[in-house]
MIDRENTI-422809 format. One line per field, with one value per residue (C-alpha): residue number from 1; residue in three letters; x, y, z. Coordinates in steps of 0.1 Angstrom, whole numbers, plus 5000, padded with zeros to 4 digits. Example, Ala and Ser with C-alpha at 12.3 -4.5 7.8 and 13.67 -1.06 7.14 Angstrom:
<atoms>
i: [1	2]
aa: [ALA	SER]
xx: [5123	5137]
yy: [4955	4989]
zz: [5078	5071]
</atoms>
This chain:
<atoms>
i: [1	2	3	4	5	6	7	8	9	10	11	12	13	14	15	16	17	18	19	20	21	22	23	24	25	26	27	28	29	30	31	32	33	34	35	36	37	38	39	40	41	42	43	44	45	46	47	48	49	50	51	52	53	54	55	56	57	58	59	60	61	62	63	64	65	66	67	68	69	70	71	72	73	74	75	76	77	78	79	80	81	82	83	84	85	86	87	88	89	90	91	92	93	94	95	96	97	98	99	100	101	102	103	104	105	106	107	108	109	110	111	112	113	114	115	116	117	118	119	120	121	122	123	124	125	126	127	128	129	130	131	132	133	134	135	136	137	138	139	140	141	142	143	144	145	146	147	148	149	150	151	152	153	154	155	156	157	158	159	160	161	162	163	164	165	166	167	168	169	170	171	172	173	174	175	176	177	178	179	180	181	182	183	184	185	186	187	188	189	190	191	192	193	194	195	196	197	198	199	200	201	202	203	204	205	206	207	208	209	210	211	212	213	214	215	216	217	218	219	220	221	222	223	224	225	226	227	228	229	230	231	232	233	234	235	236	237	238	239	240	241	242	243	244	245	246	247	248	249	250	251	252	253	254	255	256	257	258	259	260	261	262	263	264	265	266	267	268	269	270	271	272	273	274	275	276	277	278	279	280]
aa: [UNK	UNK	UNK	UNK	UNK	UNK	UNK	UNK	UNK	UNK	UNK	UNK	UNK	UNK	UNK	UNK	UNK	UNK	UNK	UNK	UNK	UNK	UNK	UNK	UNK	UNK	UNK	UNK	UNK	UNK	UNK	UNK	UNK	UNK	UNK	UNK	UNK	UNK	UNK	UNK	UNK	UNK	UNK	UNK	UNK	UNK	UNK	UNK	UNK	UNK	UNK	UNK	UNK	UNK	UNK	UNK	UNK	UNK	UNK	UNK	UNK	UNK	UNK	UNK	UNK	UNK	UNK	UNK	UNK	UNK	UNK	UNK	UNK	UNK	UNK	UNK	UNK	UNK	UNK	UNK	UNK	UNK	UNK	UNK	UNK	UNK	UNK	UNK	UNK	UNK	UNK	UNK	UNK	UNK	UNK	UNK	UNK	UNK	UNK	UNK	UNK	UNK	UNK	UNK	UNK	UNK	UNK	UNK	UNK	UNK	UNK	UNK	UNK	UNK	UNK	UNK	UNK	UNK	UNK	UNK	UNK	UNK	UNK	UNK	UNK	UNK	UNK	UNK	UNK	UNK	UNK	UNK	UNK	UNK	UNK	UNK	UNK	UNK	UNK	UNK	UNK	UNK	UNK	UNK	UNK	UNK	UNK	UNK	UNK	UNK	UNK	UNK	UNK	UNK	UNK	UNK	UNK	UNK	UNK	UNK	UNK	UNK	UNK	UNK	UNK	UNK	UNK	UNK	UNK	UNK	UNK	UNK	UNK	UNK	UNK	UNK	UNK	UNK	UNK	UNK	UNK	UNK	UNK	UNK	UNK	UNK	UNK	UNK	UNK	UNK	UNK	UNK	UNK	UNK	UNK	UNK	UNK	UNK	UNK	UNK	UNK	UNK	UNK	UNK	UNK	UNK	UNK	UNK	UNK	UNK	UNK	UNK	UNK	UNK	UNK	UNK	UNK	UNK	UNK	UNK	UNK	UNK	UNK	UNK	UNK	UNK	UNK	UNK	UNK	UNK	UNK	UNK	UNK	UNK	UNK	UNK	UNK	UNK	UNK	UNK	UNK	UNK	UNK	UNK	UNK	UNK	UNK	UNK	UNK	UNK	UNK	UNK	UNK	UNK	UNK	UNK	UNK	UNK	UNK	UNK	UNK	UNK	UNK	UNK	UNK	UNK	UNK	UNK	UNK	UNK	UNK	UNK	UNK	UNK	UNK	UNK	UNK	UNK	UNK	UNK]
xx: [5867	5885	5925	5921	5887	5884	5899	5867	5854	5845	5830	5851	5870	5889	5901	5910	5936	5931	5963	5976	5972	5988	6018	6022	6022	6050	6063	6064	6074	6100	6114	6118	6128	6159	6167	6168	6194	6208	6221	6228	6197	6189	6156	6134	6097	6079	6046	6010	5998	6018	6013	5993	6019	6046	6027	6021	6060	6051	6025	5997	5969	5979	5983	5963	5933	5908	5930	5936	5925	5928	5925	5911	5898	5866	5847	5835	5824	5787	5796	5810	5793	5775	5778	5746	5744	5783	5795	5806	5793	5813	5804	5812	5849	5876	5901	5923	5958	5971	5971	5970	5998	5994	6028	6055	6089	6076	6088	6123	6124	6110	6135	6164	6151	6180	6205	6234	6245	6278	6277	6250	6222	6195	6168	6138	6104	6068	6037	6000	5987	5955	5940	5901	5898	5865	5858	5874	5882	5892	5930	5935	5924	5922	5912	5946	5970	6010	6034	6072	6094	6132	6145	6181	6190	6227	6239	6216	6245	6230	6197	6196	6221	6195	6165	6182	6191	6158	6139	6160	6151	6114	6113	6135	6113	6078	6087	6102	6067	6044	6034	6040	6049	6047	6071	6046	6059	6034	6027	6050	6023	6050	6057	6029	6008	6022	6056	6085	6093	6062	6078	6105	6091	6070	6098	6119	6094	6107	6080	6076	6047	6048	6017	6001	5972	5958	5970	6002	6020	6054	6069	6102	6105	6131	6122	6152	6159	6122	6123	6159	6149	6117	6133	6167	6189	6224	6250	6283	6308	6278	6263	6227	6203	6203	6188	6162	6149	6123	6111	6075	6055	6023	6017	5982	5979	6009	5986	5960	5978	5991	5962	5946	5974	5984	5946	5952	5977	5991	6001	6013	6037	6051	6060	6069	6096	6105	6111	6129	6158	6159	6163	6180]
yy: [6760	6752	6748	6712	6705	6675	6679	6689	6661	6667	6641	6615	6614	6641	6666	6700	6705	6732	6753	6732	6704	6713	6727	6692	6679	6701	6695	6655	6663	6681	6654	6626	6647	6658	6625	6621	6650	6640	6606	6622	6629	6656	6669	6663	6675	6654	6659	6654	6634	6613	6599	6566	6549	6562	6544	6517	6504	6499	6477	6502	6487	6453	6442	6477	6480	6484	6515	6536	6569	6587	6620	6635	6667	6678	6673	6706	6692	6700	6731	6730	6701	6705	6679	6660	6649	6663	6640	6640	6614	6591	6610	6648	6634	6628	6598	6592	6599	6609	6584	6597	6579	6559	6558	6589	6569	6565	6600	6589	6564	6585	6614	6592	6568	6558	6573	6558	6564	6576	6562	6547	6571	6588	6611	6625	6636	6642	6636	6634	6601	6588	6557	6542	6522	6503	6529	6558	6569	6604	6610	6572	6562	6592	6594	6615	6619	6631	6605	6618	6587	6588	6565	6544	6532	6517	6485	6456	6465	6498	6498	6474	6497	6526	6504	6488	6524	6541	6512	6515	6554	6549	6523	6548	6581	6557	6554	6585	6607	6575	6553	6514	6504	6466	6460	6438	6417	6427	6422	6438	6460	6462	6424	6404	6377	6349	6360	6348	6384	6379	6338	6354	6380	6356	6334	6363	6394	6425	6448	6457	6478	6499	6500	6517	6495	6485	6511	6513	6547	6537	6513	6500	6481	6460	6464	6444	6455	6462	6498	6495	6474	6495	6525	6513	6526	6511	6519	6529	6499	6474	6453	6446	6474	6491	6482	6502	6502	6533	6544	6557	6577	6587	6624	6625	6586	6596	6626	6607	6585	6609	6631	6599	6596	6632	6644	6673	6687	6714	6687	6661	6687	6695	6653	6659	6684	6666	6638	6649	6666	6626	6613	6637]
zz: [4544	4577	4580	4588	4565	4543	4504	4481	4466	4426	4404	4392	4423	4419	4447	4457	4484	4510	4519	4544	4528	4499	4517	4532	4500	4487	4518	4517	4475	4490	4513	4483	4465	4482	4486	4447	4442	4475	4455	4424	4405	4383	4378	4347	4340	4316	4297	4316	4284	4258	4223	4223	4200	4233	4260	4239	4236	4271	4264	4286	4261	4267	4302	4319	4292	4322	4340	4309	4302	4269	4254	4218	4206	4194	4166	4152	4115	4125	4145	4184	4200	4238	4263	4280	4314	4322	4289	4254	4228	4210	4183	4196	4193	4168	4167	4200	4200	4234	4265	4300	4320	4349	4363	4361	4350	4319	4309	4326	4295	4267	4279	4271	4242	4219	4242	4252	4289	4298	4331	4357	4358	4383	4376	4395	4384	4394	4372	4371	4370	4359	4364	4355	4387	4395	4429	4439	4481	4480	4483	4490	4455	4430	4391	4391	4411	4417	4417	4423	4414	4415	4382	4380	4348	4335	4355	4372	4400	4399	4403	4429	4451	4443	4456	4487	4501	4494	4512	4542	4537	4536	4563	4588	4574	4578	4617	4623	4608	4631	4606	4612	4572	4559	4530	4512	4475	4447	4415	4384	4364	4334	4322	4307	4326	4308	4297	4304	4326	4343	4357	4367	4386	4403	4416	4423	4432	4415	4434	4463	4482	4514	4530	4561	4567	4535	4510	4494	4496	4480	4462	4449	4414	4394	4357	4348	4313	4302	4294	4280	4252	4247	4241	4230	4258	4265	4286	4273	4269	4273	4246	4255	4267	4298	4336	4350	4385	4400	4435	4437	4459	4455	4475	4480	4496	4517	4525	4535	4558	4575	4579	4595	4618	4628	4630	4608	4582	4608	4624	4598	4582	4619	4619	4586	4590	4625	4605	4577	4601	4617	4584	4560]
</atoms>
């Protein structure tokens, strides 16, 4: 394989980065997240896979039946099963209880269920992601994929202060590495279709996608107090439940964009690091 070659394409849209393209991916990983720690955040490294009755406080099964993906173990009553045509049977497998996530801050949550803050909080972390979609594009729209997201939680004050400066941040870094980004409002994947969440969030968009061209490569989202009440976390000296607000960024579609751009990842991670000294 060439320097510059395409990722290797496996079944079920999944890929394999060559060296440069994976050290512009830790290189781009590296960028957000200095920004995180740059604003305060510490570091946290969830779990790949979670409990099914974890993901679904978060109603997962609810609103996203048709992206999830789940996990179970074999069943070895009738001796080790063998798969046909690449694929297990119903049968060959035991009863589900692990769900493969499809966005990282939910281990922000999890991590600090039933806590109670001391202050306004940040954290950082990176994840795999996994999602069922209906077609797959390599890098641009993956089976799984690594999503770094930096997480607020504590005051509605506080998360909004987090997500105004970070989209000025993306914006300025978007321009500076030569990609023309359109803030675009979106839809809220956490809050039911026909909740009361899901009015607001219509008449007062709580999402909002970056996208070069027609794929989104970062986004910014108001959760309100969602996850708060989920998991139970307050902030100390307030009665209800805490505020949370995330920044996402999803490596391998910024990859992709800028491969497009930069014709090559030799080149993207020199725009990259150019970049990154113009907007620390």
């Amino acid at each position: 394989m060439t320097a510059n070659s395409a990722p290797v394409a496996h079944s079920y849209a999944l890929s394999v980065l060559d060296p440069d393209q994976t050290d512009l991916l830790r290189a781009l990983d590296g960028v957000f997240t200095g920004w995180g720690r740059a604003a305060g955040a510490r570091e946290i490294l969830p779990p790949p896979v979670y409990p099914v009755s974890d993901l679904e406080k978060f109603d997962v099964y609810t609103n996203f039946p048709h992206l999830a993906l789940v996990a179970a173990p074999l069943d070895l009553a009738d001796g080790p099963p063998k798969p046909a045509d690449g694929r297990f049977a119903p049968a060959d497998v035991r009863e589900v209880r692990l769900g493969l996530p499809h966005a990282t801050c939910f281990g922000a949550y999890l991590f600090y269920e039933g806590a109670e803050l001391a202050q306004d909080t940040l954290v950082t972390l990176v994840n795999r992601c996994f999602r069922n979609e209906d077609h797959y594009v390599p890098l641009r729209r993956l089976a799984s994929f690594q999503m770094r997201e930096i997480v607020a939680l504590g005051s509605f004050e506080h998360t909004q202060q987090v997500l105004a400066a970070f989209t000025e941040r993306i914006t300025a870094f978007g321009a500076a590495v030569g990609l023309d980004l359109d803030r675009v409002a979106a839809s809220d994947p956490f809050f039911e279709n026909d909740g009361a969440r899901a009015l607001l969030s219509r008449l007062s968009p709580v999402k909002y996608e970056f996208q070069a061209g027609d794929l989104a490569i970062a986004s910014v989202n108001t959760h309100r107090n969602f996850f708060g009440e989920r998991c139970r976390i307050r902030l100390a000296g307030d009665t209800g439940f805490a505020f949370t607000s995330c920044v996402a960024f999803g490596l391998e579609r910024w990859l992709a964009v800028l491969l497009d751009a930069h014709g090559g990842a030799t080149e993207a991670l020199a725009a990259v690091r150019d970049a990154a000294a113009r907007v620390p």
